[in-house]
Every structure is written in structure tokens, then in C-alpha cells.
PDB file of N, H, CA, C and O in Angstrom:
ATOM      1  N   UNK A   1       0.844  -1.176   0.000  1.00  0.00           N
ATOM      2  CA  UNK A   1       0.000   0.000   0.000  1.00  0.00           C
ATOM      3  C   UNK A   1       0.888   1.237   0.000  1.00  0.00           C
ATOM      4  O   UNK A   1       1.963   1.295   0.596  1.00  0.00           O
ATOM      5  N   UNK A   2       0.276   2.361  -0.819  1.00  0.00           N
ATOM      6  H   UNK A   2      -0.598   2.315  -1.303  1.00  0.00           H
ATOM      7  CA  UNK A   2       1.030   3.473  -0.636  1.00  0.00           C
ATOM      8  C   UNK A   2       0.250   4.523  -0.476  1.00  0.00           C
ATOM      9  O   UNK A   2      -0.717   4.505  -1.238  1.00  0.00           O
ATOM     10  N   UNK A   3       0.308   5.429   0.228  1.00  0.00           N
ATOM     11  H   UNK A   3       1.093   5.443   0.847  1.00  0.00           H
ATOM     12  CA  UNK A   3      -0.683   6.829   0.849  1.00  0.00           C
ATOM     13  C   UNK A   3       0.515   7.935   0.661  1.00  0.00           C
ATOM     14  O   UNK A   3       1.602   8.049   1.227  1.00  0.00           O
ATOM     15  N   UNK A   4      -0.235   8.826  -0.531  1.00  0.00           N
ATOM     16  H   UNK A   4      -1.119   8.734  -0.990  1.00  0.00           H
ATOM     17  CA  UNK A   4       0.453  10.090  -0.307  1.00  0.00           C
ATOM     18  C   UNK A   4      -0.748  11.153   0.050  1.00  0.00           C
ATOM     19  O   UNK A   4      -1.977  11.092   0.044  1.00  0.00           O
ATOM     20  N   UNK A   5       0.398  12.333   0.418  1.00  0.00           N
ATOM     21  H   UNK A   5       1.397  12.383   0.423  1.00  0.00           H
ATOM     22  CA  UNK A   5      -0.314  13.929   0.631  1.00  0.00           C
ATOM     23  C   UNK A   5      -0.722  14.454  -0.937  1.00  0.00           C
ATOM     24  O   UNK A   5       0.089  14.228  -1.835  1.00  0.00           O
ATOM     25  N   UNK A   6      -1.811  15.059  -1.204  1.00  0.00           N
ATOM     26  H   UNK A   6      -2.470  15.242  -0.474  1.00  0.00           H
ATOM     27  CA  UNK A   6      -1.840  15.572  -2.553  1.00  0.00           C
ATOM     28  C   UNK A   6      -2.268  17.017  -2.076  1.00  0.00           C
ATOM     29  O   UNK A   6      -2.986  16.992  -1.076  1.00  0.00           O
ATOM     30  N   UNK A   7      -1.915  18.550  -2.692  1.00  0.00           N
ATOM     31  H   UNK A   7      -1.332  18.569  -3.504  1.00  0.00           H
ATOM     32  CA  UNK A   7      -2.487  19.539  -2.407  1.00  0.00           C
ATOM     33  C   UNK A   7      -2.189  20.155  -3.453  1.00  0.00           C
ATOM     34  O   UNK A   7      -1.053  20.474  -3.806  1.00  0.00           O
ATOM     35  N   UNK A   8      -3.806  20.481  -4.342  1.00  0.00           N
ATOM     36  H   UNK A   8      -4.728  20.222  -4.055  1.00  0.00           H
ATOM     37  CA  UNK A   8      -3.816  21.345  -5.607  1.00  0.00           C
ATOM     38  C   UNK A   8      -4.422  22.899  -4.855  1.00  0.00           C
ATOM     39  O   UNK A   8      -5.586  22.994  -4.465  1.00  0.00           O
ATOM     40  N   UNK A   9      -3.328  24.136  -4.736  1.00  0.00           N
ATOM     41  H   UNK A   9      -2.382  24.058  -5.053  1.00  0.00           H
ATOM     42  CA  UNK A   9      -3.498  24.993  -3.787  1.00  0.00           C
ATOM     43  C   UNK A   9      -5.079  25.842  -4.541  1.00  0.00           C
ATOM     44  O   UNK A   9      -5.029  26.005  -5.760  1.00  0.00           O
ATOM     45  N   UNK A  10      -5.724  26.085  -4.176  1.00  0.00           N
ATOM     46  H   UNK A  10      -5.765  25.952  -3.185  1.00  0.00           H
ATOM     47  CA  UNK A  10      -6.630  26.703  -4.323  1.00  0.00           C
ATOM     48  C   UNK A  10      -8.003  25.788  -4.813  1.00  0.00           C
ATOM     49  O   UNK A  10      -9.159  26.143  -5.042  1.00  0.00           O
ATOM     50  N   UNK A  11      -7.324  24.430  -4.866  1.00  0.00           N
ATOM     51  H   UNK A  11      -6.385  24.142  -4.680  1.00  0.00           H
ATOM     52  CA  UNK A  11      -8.547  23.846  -5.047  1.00  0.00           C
ATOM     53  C   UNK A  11      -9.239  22.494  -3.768  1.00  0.00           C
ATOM     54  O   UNK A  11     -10.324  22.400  -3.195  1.00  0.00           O
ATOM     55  N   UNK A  12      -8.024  21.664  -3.751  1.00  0.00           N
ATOM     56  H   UNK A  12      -7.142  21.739  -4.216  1.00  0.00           H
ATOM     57  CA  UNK A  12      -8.554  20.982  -2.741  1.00  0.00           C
ATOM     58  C   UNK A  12      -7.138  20.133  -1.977  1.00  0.00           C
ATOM     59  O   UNK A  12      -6.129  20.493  -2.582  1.00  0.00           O
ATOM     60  N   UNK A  13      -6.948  19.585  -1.357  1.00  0.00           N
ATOM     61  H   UNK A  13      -7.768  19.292  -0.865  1.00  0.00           H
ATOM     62  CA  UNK A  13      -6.150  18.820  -0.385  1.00  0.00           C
ATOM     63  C   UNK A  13      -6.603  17.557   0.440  1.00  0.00           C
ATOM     64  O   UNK A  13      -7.735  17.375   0.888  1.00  0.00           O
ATOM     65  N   UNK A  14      -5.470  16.679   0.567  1.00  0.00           N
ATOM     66  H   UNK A  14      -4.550  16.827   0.203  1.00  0.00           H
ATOM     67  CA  UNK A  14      -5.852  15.195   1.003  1.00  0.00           C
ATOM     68  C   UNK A  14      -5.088  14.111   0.565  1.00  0.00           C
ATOM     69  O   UNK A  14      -3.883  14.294   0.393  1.00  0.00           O
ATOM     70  N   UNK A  15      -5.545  13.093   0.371  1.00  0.00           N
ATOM     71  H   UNK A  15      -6.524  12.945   0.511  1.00  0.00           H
ATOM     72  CA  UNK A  15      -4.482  11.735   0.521  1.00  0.00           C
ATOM     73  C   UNK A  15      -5.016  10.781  -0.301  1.00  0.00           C
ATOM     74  O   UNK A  15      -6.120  10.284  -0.077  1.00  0.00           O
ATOM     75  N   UNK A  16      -4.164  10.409  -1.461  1.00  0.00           N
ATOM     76  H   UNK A  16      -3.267  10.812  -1.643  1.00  0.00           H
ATOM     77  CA  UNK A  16      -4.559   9.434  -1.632  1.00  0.00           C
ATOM     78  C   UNK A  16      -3.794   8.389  -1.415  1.00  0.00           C
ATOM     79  O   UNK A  16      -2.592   8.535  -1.191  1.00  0.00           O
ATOM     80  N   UNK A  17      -4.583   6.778  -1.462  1.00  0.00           N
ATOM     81  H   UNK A  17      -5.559   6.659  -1.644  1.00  0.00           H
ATOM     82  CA  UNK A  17      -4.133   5.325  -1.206  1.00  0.00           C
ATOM     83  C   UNK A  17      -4.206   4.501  -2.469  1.00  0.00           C
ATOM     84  O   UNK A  17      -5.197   4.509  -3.199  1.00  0.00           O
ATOM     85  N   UNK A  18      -3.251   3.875  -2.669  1.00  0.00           N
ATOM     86  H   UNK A  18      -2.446   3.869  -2.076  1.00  0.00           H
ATOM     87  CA  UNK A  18      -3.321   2.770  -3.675  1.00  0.00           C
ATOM     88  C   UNK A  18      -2.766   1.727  -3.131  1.00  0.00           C
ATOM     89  O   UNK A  18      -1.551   1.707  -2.935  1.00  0.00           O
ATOM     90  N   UNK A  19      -3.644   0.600  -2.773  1.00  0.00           N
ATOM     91  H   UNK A  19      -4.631   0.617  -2.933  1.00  0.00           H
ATOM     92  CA  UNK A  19      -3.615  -0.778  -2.107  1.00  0.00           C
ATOM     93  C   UNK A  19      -4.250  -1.770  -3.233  1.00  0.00           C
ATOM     94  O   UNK A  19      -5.401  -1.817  -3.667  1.00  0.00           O
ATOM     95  N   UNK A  20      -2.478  -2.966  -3.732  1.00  0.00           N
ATOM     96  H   UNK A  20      -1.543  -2.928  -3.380  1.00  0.00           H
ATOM     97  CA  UNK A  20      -2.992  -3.414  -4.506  1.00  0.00           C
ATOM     98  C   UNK A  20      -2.796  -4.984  -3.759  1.00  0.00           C
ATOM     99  O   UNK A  20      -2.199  -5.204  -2.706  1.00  0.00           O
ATOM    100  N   UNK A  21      -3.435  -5.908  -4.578  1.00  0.00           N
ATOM    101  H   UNK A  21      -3.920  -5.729  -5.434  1.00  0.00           H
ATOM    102  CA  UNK A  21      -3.301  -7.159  -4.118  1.00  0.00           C
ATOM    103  C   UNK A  21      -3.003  -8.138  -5.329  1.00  0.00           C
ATOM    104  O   UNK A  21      -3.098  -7.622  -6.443  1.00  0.00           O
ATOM    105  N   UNK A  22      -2.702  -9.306  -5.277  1.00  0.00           N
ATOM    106  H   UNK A  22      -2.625  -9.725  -4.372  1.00  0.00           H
ATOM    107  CA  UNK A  22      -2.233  -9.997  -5.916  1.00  0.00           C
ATOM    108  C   UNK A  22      -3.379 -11.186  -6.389  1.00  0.00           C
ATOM    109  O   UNK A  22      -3.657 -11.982  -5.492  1.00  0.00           O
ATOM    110  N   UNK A  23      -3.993 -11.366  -7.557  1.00  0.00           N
ATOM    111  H   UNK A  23      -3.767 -10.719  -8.286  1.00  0.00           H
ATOM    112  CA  UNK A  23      -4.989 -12.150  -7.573  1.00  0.00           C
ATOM    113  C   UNK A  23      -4.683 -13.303  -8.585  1.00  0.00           C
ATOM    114  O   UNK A  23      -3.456 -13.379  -8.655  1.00  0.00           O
ATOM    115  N   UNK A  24      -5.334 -14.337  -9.491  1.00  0.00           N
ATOM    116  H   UNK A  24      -6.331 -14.275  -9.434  1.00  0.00           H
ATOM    117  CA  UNK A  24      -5.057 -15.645 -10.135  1.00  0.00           C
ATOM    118  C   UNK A  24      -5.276 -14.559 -11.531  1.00  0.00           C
ATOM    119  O   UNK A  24      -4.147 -14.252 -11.914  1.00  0.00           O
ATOM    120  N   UNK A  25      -5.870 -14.187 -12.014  1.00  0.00           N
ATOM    121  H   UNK A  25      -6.787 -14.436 -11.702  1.00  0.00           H
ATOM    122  CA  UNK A  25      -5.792 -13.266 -13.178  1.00  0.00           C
ATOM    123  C   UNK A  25      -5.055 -11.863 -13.092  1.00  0.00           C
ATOM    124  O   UNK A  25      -5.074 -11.077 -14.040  1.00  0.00           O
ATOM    125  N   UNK A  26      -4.463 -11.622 -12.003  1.00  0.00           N
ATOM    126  H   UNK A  26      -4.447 -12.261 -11.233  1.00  0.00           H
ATOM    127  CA  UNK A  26      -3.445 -10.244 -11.951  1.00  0.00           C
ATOM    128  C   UNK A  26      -3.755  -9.754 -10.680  1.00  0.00           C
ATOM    129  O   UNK A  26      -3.973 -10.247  -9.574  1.00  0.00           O
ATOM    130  N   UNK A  27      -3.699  -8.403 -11.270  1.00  0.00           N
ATOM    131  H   UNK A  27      -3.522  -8.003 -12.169  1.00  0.00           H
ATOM    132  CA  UNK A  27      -3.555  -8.007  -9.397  1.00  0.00           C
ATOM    133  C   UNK A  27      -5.126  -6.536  -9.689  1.00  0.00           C
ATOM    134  O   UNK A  27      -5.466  -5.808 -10.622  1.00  0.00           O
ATOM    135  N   UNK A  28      -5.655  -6.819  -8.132  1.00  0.00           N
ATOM    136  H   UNK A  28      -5.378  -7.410  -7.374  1.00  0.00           H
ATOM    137  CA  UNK A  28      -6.444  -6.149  -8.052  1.00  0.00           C
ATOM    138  C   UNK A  28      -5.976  -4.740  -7.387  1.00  0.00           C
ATOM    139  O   UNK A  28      -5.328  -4.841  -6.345  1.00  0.00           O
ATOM    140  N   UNK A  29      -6.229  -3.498  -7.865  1.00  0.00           N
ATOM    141  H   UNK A  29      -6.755  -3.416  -8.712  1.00  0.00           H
ATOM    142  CA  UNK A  29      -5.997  -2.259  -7.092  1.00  0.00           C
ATOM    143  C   UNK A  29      -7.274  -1.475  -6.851  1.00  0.00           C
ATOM    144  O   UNK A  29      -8.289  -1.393  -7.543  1.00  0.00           O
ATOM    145  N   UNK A  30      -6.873  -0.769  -5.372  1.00  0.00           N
ATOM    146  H   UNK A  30      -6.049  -0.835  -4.810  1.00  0.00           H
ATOM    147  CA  UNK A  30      -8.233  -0.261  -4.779  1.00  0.00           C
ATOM    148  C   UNK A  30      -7.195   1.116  -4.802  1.00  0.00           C
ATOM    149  O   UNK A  30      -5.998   1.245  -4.546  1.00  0.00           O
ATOM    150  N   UNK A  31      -8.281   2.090  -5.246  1.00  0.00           N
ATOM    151  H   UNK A  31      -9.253   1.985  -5.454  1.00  0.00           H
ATOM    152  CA  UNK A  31      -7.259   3.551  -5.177  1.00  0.00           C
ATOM    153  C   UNK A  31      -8.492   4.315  -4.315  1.00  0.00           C
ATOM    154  O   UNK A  31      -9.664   4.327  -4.691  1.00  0.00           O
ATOM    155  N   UNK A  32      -8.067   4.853  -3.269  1.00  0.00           N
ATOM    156  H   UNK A  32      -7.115   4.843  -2.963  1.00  0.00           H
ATOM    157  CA  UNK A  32      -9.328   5.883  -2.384  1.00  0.00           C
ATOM    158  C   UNK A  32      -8.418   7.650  -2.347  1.00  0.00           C
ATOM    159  O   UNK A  32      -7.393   8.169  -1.905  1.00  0.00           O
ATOM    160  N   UNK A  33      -9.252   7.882  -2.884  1.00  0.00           N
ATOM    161  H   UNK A  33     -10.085   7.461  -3.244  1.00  0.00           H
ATOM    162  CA  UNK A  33      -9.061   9.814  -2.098  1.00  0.00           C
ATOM    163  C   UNK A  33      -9.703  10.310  -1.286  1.00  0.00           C
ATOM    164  O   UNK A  33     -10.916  10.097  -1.298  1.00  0.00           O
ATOM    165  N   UNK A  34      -9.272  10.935  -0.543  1.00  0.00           N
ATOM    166  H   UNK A  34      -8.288  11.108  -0.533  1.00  0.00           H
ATOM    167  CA  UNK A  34      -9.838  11.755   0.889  1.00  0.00           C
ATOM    168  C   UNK A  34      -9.197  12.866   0.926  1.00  0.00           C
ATOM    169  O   UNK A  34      -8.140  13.199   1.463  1.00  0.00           O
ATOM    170  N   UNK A  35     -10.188  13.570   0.099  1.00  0.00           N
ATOM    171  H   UNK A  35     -11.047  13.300  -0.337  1.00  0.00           H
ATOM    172  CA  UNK A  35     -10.308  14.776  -0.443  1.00  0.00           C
ATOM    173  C   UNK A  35     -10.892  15.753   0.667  1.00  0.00           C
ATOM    174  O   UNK A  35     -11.891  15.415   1.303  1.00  0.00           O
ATOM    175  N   UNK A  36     -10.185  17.106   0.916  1.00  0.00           N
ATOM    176  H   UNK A  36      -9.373  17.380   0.399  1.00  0.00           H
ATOM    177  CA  UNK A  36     -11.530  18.711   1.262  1.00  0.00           C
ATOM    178  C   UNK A  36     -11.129  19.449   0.562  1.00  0.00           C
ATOM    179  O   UNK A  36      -9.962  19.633   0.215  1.00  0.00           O
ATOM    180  N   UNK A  37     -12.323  20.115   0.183  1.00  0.00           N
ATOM    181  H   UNK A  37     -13.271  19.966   0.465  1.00  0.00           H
ATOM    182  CA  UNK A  37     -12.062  21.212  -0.779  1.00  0.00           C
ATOM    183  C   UNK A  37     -11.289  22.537  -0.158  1.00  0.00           C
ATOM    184  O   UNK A  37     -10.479  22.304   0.739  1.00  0.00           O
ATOM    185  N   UNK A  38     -11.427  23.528  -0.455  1.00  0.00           N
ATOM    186  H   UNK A  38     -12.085  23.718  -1.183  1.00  0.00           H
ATOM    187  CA  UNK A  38     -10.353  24.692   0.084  1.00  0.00           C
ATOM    188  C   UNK A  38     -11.220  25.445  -0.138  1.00  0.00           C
ATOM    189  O   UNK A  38     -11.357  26.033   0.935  1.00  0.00           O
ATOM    190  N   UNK A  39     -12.378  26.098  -1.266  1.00  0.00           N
ATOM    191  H   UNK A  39     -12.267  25.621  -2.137  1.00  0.00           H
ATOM    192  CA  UNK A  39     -12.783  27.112  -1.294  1.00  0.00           C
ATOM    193  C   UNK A  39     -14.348  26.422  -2.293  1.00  0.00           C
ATOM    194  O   UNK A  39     -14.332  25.330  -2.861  1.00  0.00           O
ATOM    195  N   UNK A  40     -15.755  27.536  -2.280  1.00  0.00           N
ATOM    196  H   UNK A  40     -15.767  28.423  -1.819  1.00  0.00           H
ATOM    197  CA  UNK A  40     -17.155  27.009  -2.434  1.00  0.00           C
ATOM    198  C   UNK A  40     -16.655  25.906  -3.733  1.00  0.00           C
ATOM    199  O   UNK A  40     -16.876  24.700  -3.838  1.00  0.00           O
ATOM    200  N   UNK A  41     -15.788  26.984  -4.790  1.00  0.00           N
ATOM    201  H   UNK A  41     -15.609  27.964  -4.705  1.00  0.00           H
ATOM    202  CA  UNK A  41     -16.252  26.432  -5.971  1.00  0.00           C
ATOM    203  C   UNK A  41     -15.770  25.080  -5.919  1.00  0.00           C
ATOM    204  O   UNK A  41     -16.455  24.366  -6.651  1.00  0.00           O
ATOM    205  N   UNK A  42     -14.678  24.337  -5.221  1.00  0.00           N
ATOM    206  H   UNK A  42     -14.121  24.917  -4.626  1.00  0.00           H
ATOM    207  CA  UNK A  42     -14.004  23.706  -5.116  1.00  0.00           C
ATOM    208  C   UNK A  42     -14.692  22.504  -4.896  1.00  0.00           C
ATOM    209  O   UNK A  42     -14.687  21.469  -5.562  1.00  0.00           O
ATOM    210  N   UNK A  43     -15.253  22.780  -3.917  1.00  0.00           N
ATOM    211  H   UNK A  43     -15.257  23.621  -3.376  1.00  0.00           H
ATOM    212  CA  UNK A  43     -16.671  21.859  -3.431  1.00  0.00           C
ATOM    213  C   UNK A  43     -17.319  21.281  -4.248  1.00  0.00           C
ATOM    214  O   UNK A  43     -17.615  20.090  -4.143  1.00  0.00           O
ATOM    215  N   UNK A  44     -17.723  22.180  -5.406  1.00  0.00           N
ATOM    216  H   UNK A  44     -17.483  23.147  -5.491  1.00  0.00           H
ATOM    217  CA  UNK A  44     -18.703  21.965  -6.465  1.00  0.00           C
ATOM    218  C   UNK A  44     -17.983  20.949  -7.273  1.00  0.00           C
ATOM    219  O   UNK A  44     -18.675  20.094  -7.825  1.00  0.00           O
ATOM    220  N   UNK A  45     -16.352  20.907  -7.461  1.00  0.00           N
ATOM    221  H   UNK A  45     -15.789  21.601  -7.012  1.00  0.00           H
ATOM    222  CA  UNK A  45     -15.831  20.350  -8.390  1.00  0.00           C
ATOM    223  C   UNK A  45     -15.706  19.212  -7.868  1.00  0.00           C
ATOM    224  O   UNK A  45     -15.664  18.230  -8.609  1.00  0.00           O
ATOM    225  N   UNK A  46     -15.612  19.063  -6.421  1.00  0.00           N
ATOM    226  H   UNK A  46     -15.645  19.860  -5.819  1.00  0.00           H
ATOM    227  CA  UNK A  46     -15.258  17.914  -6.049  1.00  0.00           C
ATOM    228  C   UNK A  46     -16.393  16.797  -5.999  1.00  0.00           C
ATOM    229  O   UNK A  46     -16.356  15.679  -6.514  1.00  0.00           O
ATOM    230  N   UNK A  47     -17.427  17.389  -5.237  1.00  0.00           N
ATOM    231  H   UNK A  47     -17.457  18.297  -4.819  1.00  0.00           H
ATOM    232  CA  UNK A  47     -19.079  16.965  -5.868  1.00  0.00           C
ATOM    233  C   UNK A  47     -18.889  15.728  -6.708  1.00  0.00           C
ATOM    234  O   UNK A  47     -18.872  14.509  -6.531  1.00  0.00           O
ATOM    235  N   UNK A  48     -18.688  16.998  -8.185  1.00  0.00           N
ATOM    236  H   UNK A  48     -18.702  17.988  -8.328  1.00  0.00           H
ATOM    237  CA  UNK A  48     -18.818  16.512  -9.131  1.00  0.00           C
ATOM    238  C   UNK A  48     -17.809  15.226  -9.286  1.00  0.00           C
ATOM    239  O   UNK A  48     -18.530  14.232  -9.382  1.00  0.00           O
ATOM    240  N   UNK A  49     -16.184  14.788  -9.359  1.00  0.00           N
ATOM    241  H   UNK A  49     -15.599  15.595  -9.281  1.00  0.00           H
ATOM    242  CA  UNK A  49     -15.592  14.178  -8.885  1.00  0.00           C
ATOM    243  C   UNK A  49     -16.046  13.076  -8.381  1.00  0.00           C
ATOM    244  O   UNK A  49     -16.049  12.005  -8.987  1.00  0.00           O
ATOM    245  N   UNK A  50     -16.397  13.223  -7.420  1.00  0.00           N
ATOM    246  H   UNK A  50     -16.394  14.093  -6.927  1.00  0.00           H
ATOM    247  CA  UNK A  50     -17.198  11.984  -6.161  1.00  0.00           C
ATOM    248  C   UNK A  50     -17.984  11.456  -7.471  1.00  0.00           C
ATOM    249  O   UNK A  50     -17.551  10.659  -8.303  1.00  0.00           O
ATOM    250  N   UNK A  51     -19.243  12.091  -7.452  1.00  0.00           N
ATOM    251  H   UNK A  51     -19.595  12.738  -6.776  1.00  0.00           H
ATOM    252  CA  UNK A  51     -19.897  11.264  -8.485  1.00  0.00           C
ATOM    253  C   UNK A  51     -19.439  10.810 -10.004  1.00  0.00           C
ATOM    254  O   UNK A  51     -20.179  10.075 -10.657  1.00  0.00           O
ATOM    255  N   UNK A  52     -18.383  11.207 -10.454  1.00  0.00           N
ATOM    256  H   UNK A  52     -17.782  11.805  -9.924  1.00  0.00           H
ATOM    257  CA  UNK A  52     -18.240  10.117 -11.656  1.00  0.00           C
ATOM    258  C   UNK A  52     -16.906   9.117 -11.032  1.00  0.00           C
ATOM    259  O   UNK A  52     -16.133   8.446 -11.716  1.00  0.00           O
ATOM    260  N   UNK A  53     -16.917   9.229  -9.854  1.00  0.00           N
ATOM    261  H   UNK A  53     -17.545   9.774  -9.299  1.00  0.00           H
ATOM    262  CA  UNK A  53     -15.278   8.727  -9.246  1.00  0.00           C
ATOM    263  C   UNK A  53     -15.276   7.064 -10.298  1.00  0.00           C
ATOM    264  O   UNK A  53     -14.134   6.770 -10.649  1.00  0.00           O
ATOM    265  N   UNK A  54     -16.179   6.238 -10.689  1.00  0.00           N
ATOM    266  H   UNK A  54     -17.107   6.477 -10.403  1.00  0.00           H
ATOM    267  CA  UNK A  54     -15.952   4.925 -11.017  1.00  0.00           C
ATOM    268  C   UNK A  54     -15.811   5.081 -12.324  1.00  0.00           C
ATOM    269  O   UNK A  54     -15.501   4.034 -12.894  1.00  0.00           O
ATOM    270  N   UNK A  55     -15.938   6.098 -13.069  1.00  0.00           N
ATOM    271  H   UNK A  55     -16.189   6.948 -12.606  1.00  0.00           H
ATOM    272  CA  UNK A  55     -15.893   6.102 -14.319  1.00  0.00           C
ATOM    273  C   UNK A  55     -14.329   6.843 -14.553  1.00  0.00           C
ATOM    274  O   UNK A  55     -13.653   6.500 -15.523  1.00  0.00           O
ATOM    275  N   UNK A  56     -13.874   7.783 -13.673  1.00  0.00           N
ATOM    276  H   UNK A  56     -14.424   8.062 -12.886  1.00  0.00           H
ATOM    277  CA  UNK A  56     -12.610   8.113 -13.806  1.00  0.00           C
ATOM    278  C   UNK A  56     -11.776   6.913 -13.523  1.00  0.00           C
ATOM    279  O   UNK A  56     -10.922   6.614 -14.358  1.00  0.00           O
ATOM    280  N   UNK A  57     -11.884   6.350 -12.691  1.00  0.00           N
ATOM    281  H   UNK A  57     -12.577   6.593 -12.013  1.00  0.00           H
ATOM    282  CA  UNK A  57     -10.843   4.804 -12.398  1.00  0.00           C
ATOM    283  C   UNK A  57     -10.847   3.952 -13.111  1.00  0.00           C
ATOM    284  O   UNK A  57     -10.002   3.057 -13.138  1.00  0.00           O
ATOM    285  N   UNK A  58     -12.377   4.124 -14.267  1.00  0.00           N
ATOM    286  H   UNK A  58     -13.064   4.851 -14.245  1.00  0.00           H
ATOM    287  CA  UNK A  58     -12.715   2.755 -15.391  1.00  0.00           C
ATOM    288  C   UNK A  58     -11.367   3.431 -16.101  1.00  0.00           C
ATOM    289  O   UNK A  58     -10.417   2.771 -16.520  1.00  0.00           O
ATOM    290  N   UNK A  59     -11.449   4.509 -16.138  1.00  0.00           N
ATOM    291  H   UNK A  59     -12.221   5.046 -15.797  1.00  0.00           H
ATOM    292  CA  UNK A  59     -10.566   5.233 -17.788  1.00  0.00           C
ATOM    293  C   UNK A  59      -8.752   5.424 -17.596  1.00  0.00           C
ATOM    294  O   UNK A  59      -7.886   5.419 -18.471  1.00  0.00           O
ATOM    295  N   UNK A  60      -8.600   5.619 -15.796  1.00  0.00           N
ATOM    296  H   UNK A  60      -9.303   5.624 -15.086  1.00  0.00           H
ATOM    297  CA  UNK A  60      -7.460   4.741 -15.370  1.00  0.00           C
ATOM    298  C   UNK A  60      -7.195   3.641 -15.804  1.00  0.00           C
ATOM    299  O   UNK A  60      -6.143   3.503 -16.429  1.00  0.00           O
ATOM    300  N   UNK A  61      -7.973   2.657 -15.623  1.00  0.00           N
ATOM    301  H   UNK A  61      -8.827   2.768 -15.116  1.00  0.00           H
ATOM    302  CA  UNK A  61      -7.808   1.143 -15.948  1.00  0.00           C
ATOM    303  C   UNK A  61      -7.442   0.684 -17.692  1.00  0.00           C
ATOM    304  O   UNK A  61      -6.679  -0.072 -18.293  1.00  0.00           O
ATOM    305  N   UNK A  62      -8.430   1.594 -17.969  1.00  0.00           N
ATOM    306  H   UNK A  62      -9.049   2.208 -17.480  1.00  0.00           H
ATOM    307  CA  UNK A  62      -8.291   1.080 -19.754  1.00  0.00           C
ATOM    308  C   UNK A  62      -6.758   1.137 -20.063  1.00  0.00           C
ATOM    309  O   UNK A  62      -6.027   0.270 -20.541  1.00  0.00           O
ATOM    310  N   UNK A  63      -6.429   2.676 -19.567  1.00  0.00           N
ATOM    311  H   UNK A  63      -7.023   3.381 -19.178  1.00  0.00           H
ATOM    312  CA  UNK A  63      -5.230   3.457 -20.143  1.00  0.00           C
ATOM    313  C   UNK A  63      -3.967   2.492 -20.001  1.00  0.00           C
ATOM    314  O   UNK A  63      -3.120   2.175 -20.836  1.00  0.00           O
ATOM    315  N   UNK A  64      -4.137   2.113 -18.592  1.00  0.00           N
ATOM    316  H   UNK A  64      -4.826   2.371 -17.914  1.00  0.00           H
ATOM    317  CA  UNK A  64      -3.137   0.996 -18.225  1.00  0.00           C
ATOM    318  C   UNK A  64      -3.034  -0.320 -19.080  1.00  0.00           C
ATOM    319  O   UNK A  64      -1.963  -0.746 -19.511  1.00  0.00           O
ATOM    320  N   UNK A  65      -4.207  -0.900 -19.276  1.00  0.00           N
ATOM    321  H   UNK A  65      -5.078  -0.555 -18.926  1.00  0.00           H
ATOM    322  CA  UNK A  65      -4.417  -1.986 -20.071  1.00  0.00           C
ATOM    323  C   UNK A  65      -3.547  -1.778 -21.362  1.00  0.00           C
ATOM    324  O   UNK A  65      -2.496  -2.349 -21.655  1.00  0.00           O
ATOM    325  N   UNK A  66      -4.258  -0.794 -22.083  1.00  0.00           N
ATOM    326  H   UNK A  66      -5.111  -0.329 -21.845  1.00  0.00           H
ATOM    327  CA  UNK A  66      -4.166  -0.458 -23.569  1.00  0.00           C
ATOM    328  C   UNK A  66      -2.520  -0.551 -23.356  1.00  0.00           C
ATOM    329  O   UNK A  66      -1.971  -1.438 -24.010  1.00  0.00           O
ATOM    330  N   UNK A  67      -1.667   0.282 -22.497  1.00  0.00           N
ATOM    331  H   UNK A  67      -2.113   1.002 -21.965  1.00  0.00           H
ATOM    332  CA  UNK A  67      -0.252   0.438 -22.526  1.00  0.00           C
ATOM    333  C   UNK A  67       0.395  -0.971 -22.198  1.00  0.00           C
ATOM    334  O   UNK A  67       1.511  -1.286 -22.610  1.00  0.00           O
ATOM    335  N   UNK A  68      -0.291  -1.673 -21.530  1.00  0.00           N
ATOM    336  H   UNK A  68      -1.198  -1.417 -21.195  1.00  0.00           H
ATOM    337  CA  UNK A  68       0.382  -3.056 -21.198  1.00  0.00           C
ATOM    338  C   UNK A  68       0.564  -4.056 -22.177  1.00  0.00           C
ATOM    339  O   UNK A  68       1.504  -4.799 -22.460  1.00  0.00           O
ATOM    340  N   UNK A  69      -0.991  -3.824 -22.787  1.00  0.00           N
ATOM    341  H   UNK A  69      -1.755  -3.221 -22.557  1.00  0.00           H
ATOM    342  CA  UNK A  69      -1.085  -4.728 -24.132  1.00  0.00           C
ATOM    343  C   UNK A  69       0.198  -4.250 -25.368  1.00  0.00           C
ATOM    344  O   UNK A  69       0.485  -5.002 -26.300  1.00  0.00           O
ATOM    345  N   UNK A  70       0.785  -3.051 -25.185  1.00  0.00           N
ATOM    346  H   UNK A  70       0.552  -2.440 -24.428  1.00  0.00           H
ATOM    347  CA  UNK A  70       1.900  -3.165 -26.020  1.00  0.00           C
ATOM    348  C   UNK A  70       3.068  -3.888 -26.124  1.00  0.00           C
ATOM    349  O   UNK A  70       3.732  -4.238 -27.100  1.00  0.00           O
ATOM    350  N   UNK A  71       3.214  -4.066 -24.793  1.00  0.00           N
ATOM    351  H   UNK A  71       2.675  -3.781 -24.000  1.00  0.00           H
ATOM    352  CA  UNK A  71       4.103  -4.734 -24.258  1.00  0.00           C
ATOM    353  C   UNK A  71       5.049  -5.856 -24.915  1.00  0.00           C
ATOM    354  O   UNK A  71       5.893  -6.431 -24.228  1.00  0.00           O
TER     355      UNK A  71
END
């Protein structure tokens, strides 16, 4: 597992985790942010964020794939 500090100044601050595990078809990774915003609008963005959070990690995932498959 690895936990860093992340701070985009004027927008938000927090930590993220990437805890991966080792599975029979590859390895599974769980990525969490624990995010606060800093200022209203920030909020709004983060909101927004939160709710597509599984579709940003799907498009993580592809990206990785697609680059592996070059391999």
C-alpha cells in the first residue's frame, strides 16, 4: 500500500491510497481519495468528482491496459 499527501493549492487537499493485491488473473488495485475542498467552488468540483469517481478509475484502468497490451 502506498498513501500520499496531494495539495492542488486553491482547489482541494488530502491523501490518496493505492492498495494493490495480488490475484489468479493479476492483481487487483483499490485507489481511495480523501479529499476537502479549500474554497465554495471547489466543493462543487469535487461533488462533481465523487460522483463520476468509477468512471474516472474505469478510464485509469483502460489506459493501463491499452499500454500493457503493447508490451
Amino acid at each position: 500500500m502506498v498513501r500520499y499527501a496531494r495539495v492542488a493549492p486553491g482547489e482541494d487537499a488530502g491523501t490518496v491510497t493505492v492498495a494493490c493485491t495480488a490475484e489468479d488473473a493479476g492483481t487487483k488495485v483499490e485507489v481511495t481519495y480523501d479529499l476537502t475542498a479549500l474554497t465554495p467552488e471547489a466543493a462543487t468540483e469535487l461533488r462533481l468528482f465523487a460522483n463520476d469517481y468509477d468512471a474516472y478509475i474505469d478510464g485509469w484502468r483502460r489506459r493501463i491496459e491499452a499500454l500493457l497490451a503493447q508490451e
